[in-house]
Every structure is written in structure tokens, then in C-alpha cells.
PDB file of the backbone (N, CA, C, O) and the ligand in Angstrom, with CONECT records:
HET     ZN  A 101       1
ATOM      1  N   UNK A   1       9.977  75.157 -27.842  1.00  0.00           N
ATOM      2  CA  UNK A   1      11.400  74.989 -27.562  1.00  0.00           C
ATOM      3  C   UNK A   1      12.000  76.285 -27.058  1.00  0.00           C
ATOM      4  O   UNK A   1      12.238  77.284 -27.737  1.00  0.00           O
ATOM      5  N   UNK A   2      12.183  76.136 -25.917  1.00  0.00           N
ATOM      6  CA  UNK A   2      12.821  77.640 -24.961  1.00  0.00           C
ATOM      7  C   UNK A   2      13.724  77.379 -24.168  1.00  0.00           C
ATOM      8  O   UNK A   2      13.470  77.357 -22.964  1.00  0.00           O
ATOM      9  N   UNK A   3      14.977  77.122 -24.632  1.00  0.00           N
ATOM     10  CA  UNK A   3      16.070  76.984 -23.330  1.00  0.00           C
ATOM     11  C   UNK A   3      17.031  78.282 -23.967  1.00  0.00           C
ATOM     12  O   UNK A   3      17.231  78.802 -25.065  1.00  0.00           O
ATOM     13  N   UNK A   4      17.512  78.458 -22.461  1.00  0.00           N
ATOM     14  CA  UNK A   4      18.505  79.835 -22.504  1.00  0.00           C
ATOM     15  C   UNK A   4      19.912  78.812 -22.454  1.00  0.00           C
ATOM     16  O   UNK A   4      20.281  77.741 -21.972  1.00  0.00           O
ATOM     17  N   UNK A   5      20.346  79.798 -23.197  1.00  0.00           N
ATOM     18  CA  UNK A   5      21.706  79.346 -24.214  1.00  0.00           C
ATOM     19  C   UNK A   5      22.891  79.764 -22.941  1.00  0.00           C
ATOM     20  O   UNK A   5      22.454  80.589 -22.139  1.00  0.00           O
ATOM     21  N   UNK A   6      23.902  79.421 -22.762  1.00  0.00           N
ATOM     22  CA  UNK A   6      24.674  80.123 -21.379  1.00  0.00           C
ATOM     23  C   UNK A   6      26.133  80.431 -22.469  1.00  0.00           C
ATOM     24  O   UNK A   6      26.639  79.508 -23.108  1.00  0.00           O
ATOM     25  N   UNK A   7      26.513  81.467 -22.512  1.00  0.00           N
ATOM     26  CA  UNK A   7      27.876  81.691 -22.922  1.00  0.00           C
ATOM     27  C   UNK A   7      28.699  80.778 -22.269  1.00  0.00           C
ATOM     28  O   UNK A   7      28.998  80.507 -21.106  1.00  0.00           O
ATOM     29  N   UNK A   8      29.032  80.298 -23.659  1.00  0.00           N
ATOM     30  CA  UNK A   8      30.872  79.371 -23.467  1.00  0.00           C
ATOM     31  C   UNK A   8      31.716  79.793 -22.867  1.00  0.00           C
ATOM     32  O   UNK A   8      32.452  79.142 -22.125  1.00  0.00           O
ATOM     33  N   UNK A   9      31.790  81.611 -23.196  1.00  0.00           N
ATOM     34  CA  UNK A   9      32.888  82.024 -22.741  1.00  0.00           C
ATOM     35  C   UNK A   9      32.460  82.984 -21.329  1.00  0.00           C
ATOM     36  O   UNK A   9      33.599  83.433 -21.202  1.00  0.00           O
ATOM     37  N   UNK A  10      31.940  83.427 -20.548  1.00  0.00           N
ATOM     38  CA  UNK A  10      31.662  83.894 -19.741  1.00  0.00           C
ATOM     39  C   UNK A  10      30.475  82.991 -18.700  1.00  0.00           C
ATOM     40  O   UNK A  10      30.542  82.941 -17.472  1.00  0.00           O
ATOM     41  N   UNK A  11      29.660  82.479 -19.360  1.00  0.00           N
ATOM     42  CA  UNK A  11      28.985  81.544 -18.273  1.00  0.00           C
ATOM     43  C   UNK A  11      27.337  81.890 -17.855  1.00  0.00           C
ATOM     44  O   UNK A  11      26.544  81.259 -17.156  1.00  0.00           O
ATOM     45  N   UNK A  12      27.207  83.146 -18.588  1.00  0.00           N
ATOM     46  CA  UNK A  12      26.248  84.427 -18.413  1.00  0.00           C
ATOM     47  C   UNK A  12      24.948  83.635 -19.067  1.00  0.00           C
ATOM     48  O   UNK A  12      25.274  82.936 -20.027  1.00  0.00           O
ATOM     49  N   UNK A  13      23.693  83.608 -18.772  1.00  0.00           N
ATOM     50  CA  UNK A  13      22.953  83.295 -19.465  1.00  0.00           C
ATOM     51  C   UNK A  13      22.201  83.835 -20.431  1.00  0.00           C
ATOM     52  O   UNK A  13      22.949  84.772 -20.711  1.00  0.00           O
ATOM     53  N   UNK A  14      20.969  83.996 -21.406  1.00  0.00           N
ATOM     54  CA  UNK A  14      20.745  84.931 -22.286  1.00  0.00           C
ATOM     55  C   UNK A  14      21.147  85.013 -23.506  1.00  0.00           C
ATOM     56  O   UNK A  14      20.419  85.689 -24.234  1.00  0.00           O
ATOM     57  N   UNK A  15      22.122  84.522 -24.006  1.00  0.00           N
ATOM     58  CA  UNK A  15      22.942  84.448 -24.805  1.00  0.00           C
ATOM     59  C   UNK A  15      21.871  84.577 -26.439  1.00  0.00           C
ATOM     60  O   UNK A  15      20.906  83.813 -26.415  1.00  0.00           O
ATOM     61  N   UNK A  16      21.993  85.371 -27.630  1.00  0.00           N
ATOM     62  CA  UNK A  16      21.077  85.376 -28.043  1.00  0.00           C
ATOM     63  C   UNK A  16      21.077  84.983 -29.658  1.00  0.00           C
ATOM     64  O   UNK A  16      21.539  85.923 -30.304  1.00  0.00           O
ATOM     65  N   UNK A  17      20.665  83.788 -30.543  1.00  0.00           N
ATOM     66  CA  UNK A  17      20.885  83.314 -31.428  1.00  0.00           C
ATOM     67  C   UNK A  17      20.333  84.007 -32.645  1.00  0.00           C
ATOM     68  O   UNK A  17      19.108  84.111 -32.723  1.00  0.00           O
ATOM     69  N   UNK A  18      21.407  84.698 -34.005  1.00  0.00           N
ATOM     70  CA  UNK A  18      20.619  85.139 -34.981  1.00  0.00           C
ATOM     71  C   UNK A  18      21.325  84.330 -36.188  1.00  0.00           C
ATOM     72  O   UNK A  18      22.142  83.510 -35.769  1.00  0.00           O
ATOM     73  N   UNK A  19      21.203  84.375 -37.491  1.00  0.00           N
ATOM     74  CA  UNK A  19      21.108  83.803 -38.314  1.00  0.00           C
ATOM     75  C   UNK A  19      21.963  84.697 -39.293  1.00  0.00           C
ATOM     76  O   UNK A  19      21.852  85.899 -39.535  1.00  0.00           O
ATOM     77  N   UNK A  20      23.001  83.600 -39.872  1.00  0.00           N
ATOM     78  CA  UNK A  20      24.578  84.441 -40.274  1.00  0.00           C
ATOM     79  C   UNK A  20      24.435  83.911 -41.942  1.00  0.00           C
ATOM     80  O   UNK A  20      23.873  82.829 -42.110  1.00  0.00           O
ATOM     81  N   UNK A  21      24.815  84.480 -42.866  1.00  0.00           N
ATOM     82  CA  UNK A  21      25.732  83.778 -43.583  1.00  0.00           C
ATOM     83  C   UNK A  21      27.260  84.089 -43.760  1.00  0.00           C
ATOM     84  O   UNK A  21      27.777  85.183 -43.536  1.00  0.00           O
ATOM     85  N   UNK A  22      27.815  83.117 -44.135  1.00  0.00           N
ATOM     86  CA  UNK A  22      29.292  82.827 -43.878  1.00  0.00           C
ATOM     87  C   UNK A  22      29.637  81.606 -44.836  1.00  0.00           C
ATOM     88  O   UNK A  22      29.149  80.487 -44.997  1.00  0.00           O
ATOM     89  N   UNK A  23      30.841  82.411 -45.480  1.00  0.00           N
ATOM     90  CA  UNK A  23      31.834  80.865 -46.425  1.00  0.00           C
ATOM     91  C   UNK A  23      32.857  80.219 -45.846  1.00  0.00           C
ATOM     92  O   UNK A  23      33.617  80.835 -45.099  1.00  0.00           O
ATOM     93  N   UNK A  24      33.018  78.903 -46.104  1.00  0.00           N
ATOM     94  CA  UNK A  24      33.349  78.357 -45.163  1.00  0.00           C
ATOM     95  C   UNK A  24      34.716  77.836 -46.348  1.00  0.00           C
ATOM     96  O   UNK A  24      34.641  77.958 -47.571  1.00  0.00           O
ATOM     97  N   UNK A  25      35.911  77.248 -45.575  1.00  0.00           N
ATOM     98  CA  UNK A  25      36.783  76.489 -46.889  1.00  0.00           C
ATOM     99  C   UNK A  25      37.283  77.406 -47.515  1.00  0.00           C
ATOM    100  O   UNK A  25      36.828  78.531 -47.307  1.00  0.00           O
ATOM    101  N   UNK A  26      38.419  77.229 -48.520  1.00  0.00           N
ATOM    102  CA  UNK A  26      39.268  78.009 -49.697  1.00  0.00           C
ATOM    103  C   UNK A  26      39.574  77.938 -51.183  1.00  0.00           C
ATOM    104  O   UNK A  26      39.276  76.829 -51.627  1.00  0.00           O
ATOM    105  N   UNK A  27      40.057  78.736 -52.062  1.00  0.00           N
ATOM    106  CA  UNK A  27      40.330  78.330 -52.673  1.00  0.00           C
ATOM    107  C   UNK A  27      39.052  77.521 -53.848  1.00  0.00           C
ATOM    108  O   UNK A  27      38.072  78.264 -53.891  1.00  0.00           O
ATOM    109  N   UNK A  28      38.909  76.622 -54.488  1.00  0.00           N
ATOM    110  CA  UNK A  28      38.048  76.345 -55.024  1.00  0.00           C
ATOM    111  C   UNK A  28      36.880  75.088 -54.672  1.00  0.00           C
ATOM    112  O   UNK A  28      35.995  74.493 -55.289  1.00  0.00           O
ATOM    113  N   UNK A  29      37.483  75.086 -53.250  1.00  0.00           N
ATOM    114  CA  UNK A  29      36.510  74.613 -52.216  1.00  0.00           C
ATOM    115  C   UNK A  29      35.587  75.231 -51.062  1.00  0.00           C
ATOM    116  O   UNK A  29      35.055  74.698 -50.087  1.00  0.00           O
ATOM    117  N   UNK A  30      35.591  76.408 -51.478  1.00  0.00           N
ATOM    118  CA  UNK A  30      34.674  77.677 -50.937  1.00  0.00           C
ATOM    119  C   UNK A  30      32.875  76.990 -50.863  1.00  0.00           C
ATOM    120  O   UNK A  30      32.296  76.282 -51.686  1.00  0.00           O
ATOM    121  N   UNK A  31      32.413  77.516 -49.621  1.00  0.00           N
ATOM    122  CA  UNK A  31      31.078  76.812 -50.436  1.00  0.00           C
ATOM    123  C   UNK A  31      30.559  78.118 -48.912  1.00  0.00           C
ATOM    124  O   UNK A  31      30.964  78.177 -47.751  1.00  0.00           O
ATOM    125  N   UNK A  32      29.669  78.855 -49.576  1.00  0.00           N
ATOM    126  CA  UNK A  32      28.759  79.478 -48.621  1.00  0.00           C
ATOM    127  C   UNK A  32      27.616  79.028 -47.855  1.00  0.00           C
ATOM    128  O   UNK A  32      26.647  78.481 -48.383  1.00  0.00           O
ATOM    129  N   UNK A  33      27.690  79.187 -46.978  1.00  0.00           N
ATOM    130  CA  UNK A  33      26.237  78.941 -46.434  1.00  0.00           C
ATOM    131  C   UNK A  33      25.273  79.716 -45.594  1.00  0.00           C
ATOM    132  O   UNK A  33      25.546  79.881 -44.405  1.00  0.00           O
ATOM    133  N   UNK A  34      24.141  80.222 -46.110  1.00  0.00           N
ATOM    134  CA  UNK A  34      23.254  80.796 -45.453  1.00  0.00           C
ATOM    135  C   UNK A  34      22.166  80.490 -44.534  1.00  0.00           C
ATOM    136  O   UNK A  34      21.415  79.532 -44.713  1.00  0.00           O
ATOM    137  N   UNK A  35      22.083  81.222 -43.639  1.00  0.00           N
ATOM    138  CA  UNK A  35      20.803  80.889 -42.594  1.00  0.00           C
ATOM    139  C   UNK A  35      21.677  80.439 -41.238  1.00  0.00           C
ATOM    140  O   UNK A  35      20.959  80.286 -40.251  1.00  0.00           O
ATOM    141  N   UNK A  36      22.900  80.235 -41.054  1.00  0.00           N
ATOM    142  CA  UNK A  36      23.455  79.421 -39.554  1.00  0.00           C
ATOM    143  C   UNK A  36      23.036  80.602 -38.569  1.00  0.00           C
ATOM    144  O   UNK A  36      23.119  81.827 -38.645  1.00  0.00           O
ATOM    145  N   UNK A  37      22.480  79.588 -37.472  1.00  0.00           N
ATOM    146  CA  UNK A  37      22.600  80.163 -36.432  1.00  0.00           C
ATOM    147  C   UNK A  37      24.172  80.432 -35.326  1.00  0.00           C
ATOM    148  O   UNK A  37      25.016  79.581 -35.046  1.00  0.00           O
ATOM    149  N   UNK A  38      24.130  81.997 -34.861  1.00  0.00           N
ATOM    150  CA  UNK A  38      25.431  82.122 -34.344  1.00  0.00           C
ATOM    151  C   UNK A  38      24.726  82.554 -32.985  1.00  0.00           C
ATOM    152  O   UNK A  38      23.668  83.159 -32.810  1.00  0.00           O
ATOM    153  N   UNK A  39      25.546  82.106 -32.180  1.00  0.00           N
ATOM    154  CA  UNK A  39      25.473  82.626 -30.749  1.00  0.00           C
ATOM    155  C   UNK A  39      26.057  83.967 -30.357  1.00  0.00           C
ATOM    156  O   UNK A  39      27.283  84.065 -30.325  1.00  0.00           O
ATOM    157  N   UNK A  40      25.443  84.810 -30.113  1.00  0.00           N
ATOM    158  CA  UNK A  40      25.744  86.385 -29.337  1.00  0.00           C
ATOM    159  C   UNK A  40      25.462  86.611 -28.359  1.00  0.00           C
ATOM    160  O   UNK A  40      24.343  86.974 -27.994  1.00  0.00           O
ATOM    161  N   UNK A  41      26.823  86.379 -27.420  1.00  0.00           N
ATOM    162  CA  UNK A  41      26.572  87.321 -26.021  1.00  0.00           C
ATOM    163  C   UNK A  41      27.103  88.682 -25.573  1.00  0.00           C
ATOM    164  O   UNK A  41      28.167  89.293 -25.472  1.00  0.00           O
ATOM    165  N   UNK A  42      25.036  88.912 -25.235  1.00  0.00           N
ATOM    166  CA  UNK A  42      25.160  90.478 -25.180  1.00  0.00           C
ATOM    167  C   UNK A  42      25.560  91.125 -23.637  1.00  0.00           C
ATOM    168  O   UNK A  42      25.197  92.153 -23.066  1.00  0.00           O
ATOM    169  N   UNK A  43      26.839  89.590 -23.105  1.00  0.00           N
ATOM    170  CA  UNK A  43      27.286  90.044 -21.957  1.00  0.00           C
ATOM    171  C   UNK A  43      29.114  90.157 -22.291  1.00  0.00           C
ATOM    172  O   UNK A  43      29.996  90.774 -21.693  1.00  0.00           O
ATOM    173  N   UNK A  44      29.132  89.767 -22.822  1.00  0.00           N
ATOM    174  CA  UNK A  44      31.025  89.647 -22.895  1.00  0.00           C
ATOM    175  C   UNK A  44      31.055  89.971 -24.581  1.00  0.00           C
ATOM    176  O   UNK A  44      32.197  89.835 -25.020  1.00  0.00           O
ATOM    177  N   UNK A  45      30.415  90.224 -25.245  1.00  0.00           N
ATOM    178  CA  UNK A  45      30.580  89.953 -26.347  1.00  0.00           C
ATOM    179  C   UNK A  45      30.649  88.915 -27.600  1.00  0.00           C
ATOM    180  O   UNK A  45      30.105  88.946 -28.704  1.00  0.00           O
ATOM    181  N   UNK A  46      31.240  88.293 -27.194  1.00  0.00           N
ATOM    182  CA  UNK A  46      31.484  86.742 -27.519  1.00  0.00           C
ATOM    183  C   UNK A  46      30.796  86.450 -28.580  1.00  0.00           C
ATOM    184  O   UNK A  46      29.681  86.958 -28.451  1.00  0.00           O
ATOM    185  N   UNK A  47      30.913  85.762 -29.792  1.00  0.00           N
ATOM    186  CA  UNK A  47      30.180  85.108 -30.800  1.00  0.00           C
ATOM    187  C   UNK A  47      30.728  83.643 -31.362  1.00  0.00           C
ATOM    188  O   UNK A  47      31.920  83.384 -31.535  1.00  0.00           O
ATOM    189  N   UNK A  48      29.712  82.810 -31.592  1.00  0.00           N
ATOM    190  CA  UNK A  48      30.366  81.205 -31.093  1.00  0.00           C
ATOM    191  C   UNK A  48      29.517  80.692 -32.376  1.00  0.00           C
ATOM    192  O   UNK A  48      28.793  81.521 -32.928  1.00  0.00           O
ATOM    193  N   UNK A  49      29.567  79.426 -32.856  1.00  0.00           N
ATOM    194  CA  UNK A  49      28.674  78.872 -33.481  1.00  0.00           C
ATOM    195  C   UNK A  49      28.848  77.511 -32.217  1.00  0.00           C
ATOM    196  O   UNK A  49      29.876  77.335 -31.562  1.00  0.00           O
ATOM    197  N   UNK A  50      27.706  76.750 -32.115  1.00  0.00           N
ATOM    198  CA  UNK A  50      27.816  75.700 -30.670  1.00  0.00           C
ATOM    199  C   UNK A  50      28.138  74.500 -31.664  1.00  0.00           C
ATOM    200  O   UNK A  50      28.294  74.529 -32.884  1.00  0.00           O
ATOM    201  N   UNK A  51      28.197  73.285 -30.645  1.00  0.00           N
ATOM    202  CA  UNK A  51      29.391  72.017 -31.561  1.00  0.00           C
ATOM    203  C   UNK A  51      28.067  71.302 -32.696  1.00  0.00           C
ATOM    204  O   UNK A  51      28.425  70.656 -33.681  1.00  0.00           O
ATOM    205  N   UNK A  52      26.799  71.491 -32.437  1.00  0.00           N
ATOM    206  CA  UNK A  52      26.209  70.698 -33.186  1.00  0.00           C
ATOM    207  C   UNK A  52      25.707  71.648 -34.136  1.00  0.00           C
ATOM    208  O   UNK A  52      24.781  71.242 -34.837  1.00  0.00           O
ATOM    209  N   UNK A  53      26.204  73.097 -34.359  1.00  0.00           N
ATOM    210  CA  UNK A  53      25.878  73.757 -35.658  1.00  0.00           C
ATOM    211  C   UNK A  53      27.279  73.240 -36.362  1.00  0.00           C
ATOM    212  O   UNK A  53      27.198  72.832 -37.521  1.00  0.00           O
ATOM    213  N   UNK A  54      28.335  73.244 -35.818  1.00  0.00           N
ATOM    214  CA  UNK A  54      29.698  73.350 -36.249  1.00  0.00           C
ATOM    215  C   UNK A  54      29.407  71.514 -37.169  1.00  0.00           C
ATOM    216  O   UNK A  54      29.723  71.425 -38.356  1.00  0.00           O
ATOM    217  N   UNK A  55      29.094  70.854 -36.777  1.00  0.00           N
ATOM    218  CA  UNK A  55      28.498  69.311 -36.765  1.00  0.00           C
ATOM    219  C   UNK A  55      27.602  69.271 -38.488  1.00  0.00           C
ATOM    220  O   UNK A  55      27.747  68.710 -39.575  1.00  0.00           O
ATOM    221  N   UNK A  56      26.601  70.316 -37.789  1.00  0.00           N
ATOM    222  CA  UNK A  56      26.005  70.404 -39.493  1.00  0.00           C
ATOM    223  C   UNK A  56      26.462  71.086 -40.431  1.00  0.00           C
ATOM    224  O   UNK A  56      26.125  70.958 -41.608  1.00  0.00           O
ATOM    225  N   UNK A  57      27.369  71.968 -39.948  1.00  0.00           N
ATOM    226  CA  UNK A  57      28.259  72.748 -41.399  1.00  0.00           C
ATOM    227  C   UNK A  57      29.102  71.899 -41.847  1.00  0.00           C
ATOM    228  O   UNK A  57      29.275  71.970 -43.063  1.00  0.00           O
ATOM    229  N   UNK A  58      29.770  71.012 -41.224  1.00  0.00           N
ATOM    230  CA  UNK A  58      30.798  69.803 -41.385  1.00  0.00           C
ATOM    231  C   UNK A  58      29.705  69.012 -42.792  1.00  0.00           C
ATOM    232  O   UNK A  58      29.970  69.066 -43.993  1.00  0.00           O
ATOM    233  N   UNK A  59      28.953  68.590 -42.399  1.00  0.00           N
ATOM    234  CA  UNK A  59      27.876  67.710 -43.010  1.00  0.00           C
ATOM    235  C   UNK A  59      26.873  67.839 -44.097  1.00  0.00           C
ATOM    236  O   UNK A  59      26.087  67.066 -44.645  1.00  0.00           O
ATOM    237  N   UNK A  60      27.252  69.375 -44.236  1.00  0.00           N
ATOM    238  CA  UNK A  60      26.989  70.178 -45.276  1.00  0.00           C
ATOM    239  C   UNK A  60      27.925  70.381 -46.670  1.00  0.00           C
ATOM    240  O   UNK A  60      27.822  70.367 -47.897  1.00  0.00           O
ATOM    241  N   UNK A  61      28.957  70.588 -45.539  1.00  0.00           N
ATOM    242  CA  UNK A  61      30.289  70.628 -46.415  1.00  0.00           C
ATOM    243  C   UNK A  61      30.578  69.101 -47.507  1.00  0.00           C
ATOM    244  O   UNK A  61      30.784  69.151 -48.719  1.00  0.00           O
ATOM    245  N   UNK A  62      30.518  67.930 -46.720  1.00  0.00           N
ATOM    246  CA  UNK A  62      31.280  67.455 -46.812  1.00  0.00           C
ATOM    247  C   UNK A  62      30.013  66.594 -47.956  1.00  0.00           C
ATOM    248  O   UNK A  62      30.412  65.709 -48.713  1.00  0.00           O
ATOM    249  N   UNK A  63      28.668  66.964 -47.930  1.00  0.00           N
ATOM    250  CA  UNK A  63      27.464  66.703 -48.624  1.00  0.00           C
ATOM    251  C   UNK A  63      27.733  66.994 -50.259  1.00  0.00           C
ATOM    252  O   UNK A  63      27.553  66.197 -51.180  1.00  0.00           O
ATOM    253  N   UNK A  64      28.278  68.545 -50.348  1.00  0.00           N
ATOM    254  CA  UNK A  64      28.281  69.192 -51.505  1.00  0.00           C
ATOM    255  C   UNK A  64      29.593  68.948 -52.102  1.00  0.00           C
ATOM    256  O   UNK A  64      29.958  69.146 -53.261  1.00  0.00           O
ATOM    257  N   UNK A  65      30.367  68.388 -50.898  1.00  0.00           N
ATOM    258  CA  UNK A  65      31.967  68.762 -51.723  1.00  0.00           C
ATOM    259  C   UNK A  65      31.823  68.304 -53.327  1.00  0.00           C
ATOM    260  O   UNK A  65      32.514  68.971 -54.098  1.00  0.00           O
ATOM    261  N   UNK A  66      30.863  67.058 -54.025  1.00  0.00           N
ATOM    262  CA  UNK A  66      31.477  67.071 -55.273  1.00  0.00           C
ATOM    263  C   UNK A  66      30.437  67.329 -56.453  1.00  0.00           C
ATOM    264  O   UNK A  66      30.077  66.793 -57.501  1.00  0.00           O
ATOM    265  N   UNK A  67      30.103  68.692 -55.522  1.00  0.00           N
ATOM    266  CA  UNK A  67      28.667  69.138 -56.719  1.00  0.00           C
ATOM    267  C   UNK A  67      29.414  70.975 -56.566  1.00  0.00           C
ATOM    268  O   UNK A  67      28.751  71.961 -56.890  1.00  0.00           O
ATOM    269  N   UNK A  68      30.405  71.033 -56.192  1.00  0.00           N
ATOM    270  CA  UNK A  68      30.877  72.247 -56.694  1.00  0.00           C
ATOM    271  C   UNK A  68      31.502  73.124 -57.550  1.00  0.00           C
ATOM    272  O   UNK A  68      32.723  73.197 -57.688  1.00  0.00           O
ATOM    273  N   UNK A  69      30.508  73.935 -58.251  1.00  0.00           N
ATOM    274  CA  UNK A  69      31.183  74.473 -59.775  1.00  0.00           C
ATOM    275  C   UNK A  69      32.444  74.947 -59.579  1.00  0.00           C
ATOM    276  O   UNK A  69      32.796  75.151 -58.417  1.00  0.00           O
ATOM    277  N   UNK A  70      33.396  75.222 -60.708  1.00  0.00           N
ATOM    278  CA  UNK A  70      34.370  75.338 -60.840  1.00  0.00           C
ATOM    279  C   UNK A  70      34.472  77.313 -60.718  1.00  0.00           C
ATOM    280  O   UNK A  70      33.601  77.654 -61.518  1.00  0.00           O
ATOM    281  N   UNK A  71      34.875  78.161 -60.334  1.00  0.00           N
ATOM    282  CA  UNK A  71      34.611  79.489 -60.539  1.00  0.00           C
ATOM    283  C   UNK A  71      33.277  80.182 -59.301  1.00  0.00           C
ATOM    284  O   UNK A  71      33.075  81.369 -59.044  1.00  0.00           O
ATOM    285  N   UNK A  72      32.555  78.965 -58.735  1.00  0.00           N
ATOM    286  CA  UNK A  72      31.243  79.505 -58.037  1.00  0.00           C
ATOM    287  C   UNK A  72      31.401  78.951 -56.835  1.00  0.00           C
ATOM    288  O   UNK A  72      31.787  77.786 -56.732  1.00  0.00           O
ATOM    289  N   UNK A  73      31.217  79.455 -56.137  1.00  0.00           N
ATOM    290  CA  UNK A  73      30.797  78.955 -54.432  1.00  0.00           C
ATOM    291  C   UNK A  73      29.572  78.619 -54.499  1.00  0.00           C
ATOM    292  O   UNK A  73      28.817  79.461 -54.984  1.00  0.00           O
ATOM    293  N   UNK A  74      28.850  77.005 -53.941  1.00  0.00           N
ATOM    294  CA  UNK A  74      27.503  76.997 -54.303  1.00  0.00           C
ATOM    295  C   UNK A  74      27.142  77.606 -52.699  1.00  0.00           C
ATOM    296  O   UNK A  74      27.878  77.801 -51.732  1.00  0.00           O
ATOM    297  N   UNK A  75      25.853  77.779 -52.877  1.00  0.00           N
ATOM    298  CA  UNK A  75      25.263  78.524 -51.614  1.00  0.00           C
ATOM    299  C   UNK A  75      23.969  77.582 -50.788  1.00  0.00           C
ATOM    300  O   UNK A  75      22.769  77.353 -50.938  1.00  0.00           O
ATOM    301  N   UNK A  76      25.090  77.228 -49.839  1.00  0.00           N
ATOM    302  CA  UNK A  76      23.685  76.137 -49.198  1.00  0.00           C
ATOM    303  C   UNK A  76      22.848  76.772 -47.712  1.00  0.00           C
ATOM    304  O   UNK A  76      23.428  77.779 -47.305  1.00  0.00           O
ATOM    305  N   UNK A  77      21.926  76.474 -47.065  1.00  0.00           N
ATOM    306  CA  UNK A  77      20.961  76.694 -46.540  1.00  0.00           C
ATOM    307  C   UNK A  77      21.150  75.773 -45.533  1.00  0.00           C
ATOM    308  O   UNK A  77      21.033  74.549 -45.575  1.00  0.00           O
ATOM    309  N   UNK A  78      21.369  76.295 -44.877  1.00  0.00           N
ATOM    310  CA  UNK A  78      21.161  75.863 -43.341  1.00  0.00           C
ATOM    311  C   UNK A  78      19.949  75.436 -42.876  1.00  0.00           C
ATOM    312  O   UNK A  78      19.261  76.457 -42.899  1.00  0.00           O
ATOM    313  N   UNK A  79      19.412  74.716 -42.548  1.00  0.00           N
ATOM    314  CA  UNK A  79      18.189  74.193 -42.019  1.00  0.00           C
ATOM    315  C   UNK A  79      18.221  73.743 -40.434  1.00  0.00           C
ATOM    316  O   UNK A  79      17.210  73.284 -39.902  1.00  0.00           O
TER     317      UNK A  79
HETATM  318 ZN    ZN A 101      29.627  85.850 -22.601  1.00  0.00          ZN2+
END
């Protein structure tokens, strides 16, 4: 699997995917998640997550919403 990623925001190709964690939500609906891939272009700068990561964090979220401790952000894994 090798396709070049083209910046959203500039159009540039190359664009180069590494692996973030980030909490997502507030308040005592916080829920972290590790491993997402983020898009970096090392032409404009730019950093994006694309619609079908945004798709599985949704689906992640919305997976755990009622397994979350009270006081803890649970920490899920991106796959
Ligand atoms: Zn760009």
C-alpha cells in the first residue's frame, strides 16, 4: 500500500503520515486516543487528520462513550 497523500491545503504531494496521540471531548467525556495517524505537510506546513481517520475517532468515541471511568480518560488505540 503506497499512495502519496496530496495536501488539503496546498495541493503539494508527499505529504507525510506519523502517529499522534491526542484527547479528544471535555470535561468528563475526555477519552484519549493513541496511535492516530496525522497528516504533515513538509510543504506548507499544514497538519490534518483526513475524513476517514476523523470517521474512526468518531467511532471510537462514540464505542467507549459508556465504559468511561468517572475521574479517568480511558485510553484507546487506534488501529
Ligand atoms: Zn501543504
Amino acid at each position: 500500500m503506497k499512495k502519496e497523500i496530496t495536501c488539503d491545503c496546498c495541493g503539494k504531494g508527499g505529504v507525510m503520515s506519523k502517529r499522534i496521540t491526542r484527547c479528544f471531548g471535555k470535561g468528563d467525556r475526555v477519552v484519549v486516543i493513541d496511535g492516530i495517524p496525522l497528516c504533515v505537510c513538509p510543504h506548507c506546513g499544514e497538519s490534518y487528520f483526513t475524513a476517514s481517520t476523523l470517521q474512526e475517532i468518531e467511532r471510537l468515541r462514540m464505542h467507549r462513550a459508556g465504559l468511561t471511568v468517572q475521574g479517568m480518560a480511558p485510553v484507546l488505540s487506534y488501529v
